[in-house]
C-alpha positions as CSV (number, residue, x, y, z in Angstrom):
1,X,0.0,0.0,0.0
2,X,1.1,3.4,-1.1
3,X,0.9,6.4,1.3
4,X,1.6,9.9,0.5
5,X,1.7,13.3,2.8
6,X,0.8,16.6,1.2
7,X,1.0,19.8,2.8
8,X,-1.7,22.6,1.7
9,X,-1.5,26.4,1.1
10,X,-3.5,26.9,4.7
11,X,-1.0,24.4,6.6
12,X,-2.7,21.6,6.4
13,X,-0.7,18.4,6.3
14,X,-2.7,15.5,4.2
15,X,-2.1,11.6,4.5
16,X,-3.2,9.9,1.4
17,X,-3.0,6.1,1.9
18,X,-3.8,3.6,-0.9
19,X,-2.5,1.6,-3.8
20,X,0.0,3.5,-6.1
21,X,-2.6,4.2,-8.9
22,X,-4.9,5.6,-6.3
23,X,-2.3,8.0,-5.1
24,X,-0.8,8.8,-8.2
25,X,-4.2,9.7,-8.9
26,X,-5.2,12.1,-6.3
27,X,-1.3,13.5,-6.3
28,X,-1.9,14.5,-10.1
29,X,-5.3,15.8,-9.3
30,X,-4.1,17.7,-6.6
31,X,-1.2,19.6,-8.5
32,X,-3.2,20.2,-11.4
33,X,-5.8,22.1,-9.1
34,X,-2.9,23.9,-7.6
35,X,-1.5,25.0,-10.8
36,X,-5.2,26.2,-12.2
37,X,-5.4,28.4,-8.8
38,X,-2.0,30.2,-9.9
39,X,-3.1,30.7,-13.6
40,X,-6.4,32.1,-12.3
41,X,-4.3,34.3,-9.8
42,X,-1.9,35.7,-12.8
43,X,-4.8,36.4,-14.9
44,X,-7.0,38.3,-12.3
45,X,-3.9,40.5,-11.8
46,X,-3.6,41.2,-15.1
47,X,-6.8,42.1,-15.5
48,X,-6.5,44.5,-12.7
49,X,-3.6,45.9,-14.4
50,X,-5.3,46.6,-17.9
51,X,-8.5,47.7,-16.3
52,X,-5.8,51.1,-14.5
53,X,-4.5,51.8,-18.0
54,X,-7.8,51.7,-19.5
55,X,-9.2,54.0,-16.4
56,X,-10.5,57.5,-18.3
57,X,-8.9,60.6,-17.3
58,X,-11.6,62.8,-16.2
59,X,-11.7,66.5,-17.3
60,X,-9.8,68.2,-14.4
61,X,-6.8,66.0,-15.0
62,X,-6.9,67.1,-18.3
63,X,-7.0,70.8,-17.7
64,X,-4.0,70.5,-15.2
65,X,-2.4,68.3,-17.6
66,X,-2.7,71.2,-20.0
67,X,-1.1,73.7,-16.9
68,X,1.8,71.9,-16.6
69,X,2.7,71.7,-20.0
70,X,2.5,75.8,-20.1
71,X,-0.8,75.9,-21.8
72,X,-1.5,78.5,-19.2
73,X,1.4,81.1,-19.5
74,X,-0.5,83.4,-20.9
75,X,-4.5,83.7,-20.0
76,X,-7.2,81.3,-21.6
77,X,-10.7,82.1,-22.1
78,X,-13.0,78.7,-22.3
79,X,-13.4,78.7,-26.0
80,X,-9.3,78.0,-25.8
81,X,-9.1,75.5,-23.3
82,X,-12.0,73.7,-25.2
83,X,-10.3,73.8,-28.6
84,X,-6.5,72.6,-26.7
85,X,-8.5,70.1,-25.5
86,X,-9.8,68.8,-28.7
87,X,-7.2,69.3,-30.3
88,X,-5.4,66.4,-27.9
89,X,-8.7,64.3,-28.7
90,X,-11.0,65.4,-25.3
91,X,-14.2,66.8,-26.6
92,X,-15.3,68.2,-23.7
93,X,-18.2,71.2,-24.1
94,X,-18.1,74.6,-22.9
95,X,-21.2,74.1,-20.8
96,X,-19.0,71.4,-18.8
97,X,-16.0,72.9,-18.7
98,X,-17.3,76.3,-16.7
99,X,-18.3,74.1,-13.7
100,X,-14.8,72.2,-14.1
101,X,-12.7,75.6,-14.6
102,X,-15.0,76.8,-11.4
103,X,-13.8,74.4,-9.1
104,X,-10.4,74.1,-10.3
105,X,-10.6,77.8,-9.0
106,X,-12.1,76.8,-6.0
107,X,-9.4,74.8,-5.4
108,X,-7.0,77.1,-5.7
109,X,-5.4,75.7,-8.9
110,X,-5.6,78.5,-11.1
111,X,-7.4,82.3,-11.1
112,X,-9.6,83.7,-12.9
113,X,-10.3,86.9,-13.7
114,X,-12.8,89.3,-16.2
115,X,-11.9,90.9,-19.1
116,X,-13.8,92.6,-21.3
117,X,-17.1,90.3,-20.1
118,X,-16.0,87.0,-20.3
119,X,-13.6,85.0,-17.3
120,X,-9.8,84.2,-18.4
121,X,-7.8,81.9,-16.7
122,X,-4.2,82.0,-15.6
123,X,-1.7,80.1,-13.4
C-alpha cells in the first residue's frame, strides 16, 4: 500500500494512503488544481492591471495636464481651453468645462479673472 503526505497552502498536512494508482491519482489531481489556482491568480492581476491603464482621465486631470505643460502662460478664455483640449482628442463642451474651470478655481489651482465680459484663466 502506497501512502503519501501533502501539505496545503492553509497548513494543512494530508495523509493519502492507498494503492499507487490511487495516489498517483489524487497526487496529479491535486497539483493540477494547484497550478489552475495560480493561472487564475496571474490572470485576475492582469486584468486589474489593464482595467488602470484603460481608467478615463476625467476633465480636471486634463486641464491640469494642459497647466503643466504651459498651456497657461499666458491667460485662456474657455473657448481656448475647449479647442486645446480637442485638439489632444477630449471633446469636452463649454457648458462642462465652466463648472470644471469653477472648481479648479475653487481649489486654488488656477485664477480667474474678467476681461472685457467674459472669465480668463491663468496660473
Amino acid at each position: 500500500m502506497a501512502r503519501a503526505k501533502i501539505k496545503s497552502k492553509t497548513g494543512a498536512l494530508i495523509t493519502i494512503e492507498g494503492t499507487e494508482k490511487e495516489v498517483a491519482d489524487i497526487l496529479a489531481t491535486f497539483e493540477r488544481s494547484a497550478a489552475i489556482g495560480h493561472v487564475k491568480a496571474v490572470m485576475a492581476r492582469g486584468r486589474i492591471e489593464r482595467k488602470e491603464e484603460r481608467k478615463r482621465l476625467n476633465v480636471s486631470d486634463l486641464v491640469v495636464t494642459l497647466k503643466e505643460e504651459g498651456f497657461f502662460d499666458k491667460t485662456k478664455g474657455l473657448a481656448d481651453i475647449a479647442n486645446a483640449l480637442e485638439e489632444r482628442g477630449y471633446i469636452c463642451p463649454v457648458t462642462t468645462l465652466s463648472g470644471v474651470m469653477l472648481g479648479l478655481v475653487q481649489k486654488r489651482s488656477f485664477r480667474r479673472k474678467r476681461v472685457e465680459g467674459k472669465w480668463v484663466y491663468g496660473k
